[in-house]
N, C-alpha and C positions, 0 to 999 in steps of 0.2 A: 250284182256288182254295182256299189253306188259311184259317184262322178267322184270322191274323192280317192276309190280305190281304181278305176280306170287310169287315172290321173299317175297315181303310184305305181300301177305298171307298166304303163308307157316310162316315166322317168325311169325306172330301174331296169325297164331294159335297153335303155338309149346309156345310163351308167355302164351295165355290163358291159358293151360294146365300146366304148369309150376304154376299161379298164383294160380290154383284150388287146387294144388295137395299142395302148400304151406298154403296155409287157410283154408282147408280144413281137420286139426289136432283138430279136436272135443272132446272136454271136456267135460266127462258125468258129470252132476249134481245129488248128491243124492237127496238137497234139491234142489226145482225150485229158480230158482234168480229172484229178485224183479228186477221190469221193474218200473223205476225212470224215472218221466217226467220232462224234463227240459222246464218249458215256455215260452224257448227263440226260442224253436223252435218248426216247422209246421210239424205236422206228420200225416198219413195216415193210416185207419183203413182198415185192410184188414181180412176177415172172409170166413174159411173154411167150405164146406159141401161134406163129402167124401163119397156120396150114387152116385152110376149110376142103372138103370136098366140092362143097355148092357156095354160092354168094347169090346173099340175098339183097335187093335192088335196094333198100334204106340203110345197107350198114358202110361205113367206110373205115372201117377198122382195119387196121395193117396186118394184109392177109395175101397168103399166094396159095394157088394151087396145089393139092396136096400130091405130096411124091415121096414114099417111104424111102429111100435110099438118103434124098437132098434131109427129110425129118430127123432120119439117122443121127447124121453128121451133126443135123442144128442141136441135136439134145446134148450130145456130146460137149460141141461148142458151149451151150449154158450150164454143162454140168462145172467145165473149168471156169466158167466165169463167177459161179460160184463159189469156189474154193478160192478163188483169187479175193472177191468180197470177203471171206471169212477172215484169210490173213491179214486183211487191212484192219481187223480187231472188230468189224458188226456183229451187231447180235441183233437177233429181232426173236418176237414171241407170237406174233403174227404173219399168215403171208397169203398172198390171190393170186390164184393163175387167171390169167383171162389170154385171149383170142382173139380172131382165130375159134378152131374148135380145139379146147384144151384137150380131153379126152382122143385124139383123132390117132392116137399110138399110145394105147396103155399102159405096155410093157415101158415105154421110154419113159412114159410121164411118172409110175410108180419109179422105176429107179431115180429118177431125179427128186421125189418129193421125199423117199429117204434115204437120200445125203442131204438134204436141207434138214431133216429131223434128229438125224446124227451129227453135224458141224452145229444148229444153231437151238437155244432152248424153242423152238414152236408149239405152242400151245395147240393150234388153231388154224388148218386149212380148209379154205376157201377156193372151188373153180366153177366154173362153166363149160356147159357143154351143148348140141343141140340131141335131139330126140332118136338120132340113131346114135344115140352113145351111150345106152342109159340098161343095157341088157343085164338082168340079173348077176348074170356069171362073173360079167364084166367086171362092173360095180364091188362086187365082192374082193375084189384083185385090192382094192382102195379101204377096206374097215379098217381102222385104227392108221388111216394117214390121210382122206379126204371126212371133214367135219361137216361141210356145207355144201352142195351142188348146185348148181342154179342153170333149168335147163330151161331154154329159148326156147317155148312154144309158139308165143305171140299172138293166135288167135286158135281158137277151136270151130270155126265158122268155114266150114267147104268153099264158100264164093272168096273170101280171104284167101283161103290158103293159095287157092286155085292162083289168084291175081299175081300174088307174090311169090309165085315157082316155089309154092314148099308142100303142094299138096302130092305130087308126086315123089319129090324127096323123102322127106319124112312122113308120108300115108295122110290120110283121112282123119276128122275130128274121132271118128271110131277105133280107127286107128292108134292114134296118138293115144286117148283113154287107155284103151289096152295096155299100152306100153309103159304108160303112167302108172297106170293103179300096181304093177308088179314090180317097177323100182321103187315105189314109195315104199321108206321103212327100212329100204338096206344100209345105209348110210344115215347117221344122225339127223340133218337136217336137209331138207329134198327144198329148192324155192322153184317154184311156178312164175316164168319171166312171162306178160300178156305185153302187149302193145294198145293202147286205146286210139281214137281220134282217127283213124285211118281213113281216107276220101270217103263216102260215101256209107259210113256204119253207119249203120241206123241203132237205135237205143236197144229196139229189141235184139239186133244182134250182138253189141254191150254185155246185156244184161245173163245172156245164153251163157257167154262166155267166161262170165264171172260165177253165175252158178256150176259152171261143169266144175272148175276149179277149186271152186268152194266144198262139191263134193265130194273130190278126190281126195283131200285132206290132208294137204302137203301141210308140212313147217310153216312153210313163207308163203306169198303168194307177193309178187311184186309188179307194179302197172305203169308201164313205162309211158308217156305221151310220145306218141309218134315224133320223131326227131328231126325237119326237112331242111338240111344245111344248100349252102348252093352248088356243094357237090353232088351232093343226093337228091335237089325236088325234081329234076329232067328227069329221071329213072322211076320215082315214085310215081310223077303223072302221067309217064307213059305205059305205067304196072298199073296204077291203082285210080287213072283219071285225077278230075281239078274236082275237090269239093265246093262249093262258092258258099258254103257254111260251116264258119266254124266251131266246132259243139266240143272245145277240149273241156273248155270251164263247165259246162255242161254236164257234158260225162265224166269231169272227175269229182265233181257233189253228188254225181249217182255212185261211182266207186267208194268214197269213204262213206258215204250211209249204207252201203253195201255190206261193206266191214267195221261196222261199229262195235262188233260183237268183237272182232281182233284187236291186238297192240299194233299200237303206231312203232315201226323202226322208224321212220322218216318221212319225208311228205310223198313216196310214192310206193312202200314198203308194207307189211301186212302180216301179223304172226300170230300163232293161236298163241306162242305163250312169250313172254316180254324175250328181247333180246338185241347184244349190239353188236352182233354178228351177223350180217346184213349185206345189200348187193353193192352198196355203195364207201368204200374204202376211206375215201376220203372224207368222210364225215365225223369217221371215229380212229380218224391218225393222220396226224398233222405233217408229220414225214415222210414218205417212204421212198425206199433205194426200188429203182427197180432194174431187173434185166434182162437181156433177152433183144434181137433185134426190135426196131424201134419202141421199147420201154423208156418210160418218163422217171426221171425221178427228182423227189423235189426236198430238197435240203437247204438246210441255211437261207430260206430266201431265194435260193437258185430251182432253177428247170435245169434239169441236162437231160439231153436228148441221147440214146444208142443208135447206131446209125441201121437204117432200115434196111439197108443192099447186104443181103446174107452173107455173100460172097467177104464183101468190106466188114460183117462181122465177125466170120469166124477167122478171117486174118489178122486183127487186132488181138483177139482173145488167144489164138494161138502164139500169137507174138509175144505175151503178159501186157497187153497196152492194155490203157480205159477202151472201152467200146465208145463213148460216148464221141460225140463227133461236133456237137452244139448247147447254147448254155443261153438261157433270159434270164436275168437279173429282174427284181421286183424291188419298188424302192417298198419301204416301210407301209405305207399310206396302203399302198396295193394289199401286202402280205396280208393286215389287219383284215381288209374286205374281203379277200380270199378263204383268211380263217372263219371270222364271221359269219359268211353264206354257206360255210358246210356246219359250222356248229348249228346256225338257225337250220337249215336245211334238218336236221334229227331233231329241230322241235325246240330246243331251249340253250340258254348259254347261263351260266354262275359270272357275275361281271366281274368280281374280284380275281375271281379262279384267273380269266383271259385275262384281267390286265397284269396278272402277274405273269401268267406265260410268254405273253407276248411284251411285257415291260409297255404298257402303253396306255392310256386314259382313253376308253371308246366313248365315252360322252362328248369330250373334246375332239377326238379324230374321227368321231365318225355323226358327228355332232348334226349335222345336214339331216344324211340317212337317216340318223333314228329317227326325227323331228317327224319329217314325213310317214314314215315307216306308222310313227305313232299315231297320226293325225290319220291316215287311212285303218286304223283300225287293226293294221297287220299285226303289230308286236304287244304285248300285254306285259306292263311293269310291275311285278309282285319283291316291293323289296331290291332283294340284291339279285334279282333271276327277270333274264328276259325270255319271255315263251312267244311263240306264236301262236296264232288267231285261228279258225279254218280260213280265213281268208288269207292269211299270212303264211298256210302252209300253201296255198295253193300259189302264192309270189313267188318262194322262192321254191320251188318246184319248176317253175316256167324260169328264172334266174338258172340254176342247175341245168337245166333243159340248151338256155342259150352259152352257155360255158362248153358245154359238151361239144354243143355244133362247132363252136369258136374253136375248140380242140381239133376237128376234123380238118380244117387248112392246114393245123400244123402237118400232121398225118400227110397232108397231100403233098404237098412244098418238100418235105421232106423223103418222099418215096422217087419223086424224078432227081434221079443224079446229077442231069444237065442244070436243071435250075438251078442249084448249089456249087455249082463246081465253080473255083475260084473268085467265090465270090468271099467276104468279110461277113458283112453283117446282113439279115434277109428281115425287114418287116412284114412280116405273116400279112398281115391286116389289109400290106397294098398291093400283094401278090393274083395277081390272075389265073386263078389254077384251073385247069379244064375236070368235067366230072372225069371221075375215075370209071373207067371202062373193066370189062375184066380180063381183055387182052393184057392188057396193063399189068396184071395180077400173076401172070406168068412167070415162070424162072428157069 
């Protein structure tokens, strides 16, 4: 990495944080706000299930401890929040479960994904699961209504697993294999989720775990960079120690020469054969409704938040209210760099295409950005098409990266009820939130 690209990632990630901390001024709602479908455009259904068995010390995703009875009632709950969506006139042709552990009650999750396939046209579902969910029989439950799977491995390496409490949860790298090579193939597309960068990997253990992967022969194969928000690095260095080197840039020019024989879905994505059906949602849909206790969804320029406290969800839902409980507004300028980092994010943008989706002139609004962007070598101008660089995949790769974390305050801020309660407006950005314990995660 030369001084003009060092240069460019420090700005752009001192930008990111500047844009979080700017849109990131939340408006609590008393009543929930009506989610108005425009039929001029293509949106994406996206559906929360916040149960895990286990929690693992890097995730902070909105998740409680699993309890069949309380899951019952929640599927239920989302089954009516879905029909209530339908009436409001949506449609979507796409949609992502995520978690949570999506799979953690099969019987609930298939009845719920077909009445989403009967109310709405769905081309194309998308979920996640981890590696005790993945059992033949299981799976089968799901042919011709789950399209894509994407199961959390994160590492195949014993000393990893061991560190991050998943070697006795989910078994052994011997294990795991096993369990892999007999789901692979039941369902259309199988994705392999790894983790890189983690304290103290060394390259050869990198490299082991990119070839087991490789052998297995999933669809996808997607390589996440370790993720350390400030809710999450106290739990990682006390699972997984302090690296005092950091090798992500390192070990992500050994991952893409790894897979150069693969298609790029995006700068962290991997498929034997092309495809835009992928781990990352918002790269290839500019909209989507989501729901489900604390589900995002992002319309017209707005955030609206469903509220995280189950209880406060399914009394809404049962009531016919919005679930939704809070809203960020993004001025223009924002949305533009918003859209922009998940289009570059998959590798390229058509500049006509965006300025006509978005009604906007990106040379002019985003005039700064590209300048630099260009001067380090990240973006490559062919025409009316802007691509990225490998150095350019690897910016905004670490961009995506610090969005996500930025995500996780929300997530926290919004699971403690007390911080919230009568209060107006909450800026995420200047909230002090304690890491999330998994006392906490209780219900």
């Amino acid at each position: 990495m030369n001084f003009l690209q060092k240069i460019a990632l420090s700005y752009s990630h001192k930008a990111m944080q500047k844009s979080l901390e700017n849109g990131f001024n939340v408006q609590l709602l008393k009543n929930g706000q009506e989610k108005k479908n425009n039929p001029k455009k293509s949106y994406m259904l996206y559906a929360h299930i916040p149960f895990c068995h286990t929690f693992c010390p890097y995730c902070s995703f909105h998740k409680y401890y699993y309890d069949e009875n309380l899951a019952k009632q929640y599927f239920e709950s989302l089954r009516e929040e879905i029909k209530q969506i339908k009436l409001k006139g949506f449609d979507f042709t796409s949609m992502y479960v995520g978690g949570g552990t999506t799979l953690i009650n099969e019987e609930e999750l298939a009845k719920t994904l077909e009445l989403c396939k009967k109310l709405f046209n769905i081309k194309e579902i998308s979920c996640e699961t981890d590696p005790n969910h993945i059992e033949p029989e299981k799976l089968k439950m799901f042919k011709g209504l789950i399209d894509r799977l994407s199961c959390g491995v994160q590492s195949f390496d014993d000393d990893i697993l061991k560190k991050v409490a998943r070697y006795n949860k989910f078994g052994s790298s011997k294990e795991l294999q096993e369990k892999l090579s007999k789901a692979i193939g039941i369902l259309p597309v199988m994705s392999l989720d790894l983790i890189f960068n983690f304290p103290s990997q060394t390259q050869e253990q990198l490299l082991k775990d990119l070839e087991i992967a490789k052998n297995l022969k999933p669809q996808q194969i997607t390589t996440y960079p370790l993720m350390k928000s400030n809710l999450t690095k106290d739990n990682i260095a006390k699972t997984l120690g302090v690296s005092f080197q950091d090798n992500e840039f390192k070990f992500y020019n050994i991952i893409v020469d790894y897979f150069k024989d693969y298609e790029r879905n995006n700068a962290w994505s991997f498929s034997l054969e092309k495809s835009s059906f992928n781990d990352e949602y918002v790269s290839s849909h500019h909209e989507y409704l989501g729901v489900g206790s604390g589900a995002f969804s992002f319309l017209d320029g707005e955030l609206l938040i469903n509220s995280f406290n189950l209880n406060d969800y399914s009394k809404l839902i049962k009531e016919k209210q919005n679930a939704n409980i809070a809203k960020a507004n993004f001025s223009k300028k924002e949305i533009i760099k918003y859209i922009f980092l998940t289009e570059m994010f998959a590798g390229k943008i058509e500049i006509d295409q965006l300025n006509r989706t978005l009604d906007c002139n990106i040379k002019k609004d985003l005039f700064i950005e590209l300048l630099g962007l260009k001067a380090s070598k990240a973006l490559i101008q062919n025409q009316n098409t802007l691509q990225v660089s490998e150095f350019g995949r690897y910016l905004f790769m670490v961009l995506m990266k610090d969005f996500y974390t930025g995500m996780d305050l929300v997530r926290a801020v919004f699971r403690d009820d007390k911080r919230i309660k009568n209060k107006e407006h909450i800026n995420i950005m200047h909230e002090n939130v304690d890491p999330l314990s998994p006392d906490s995660m209780k219900f």
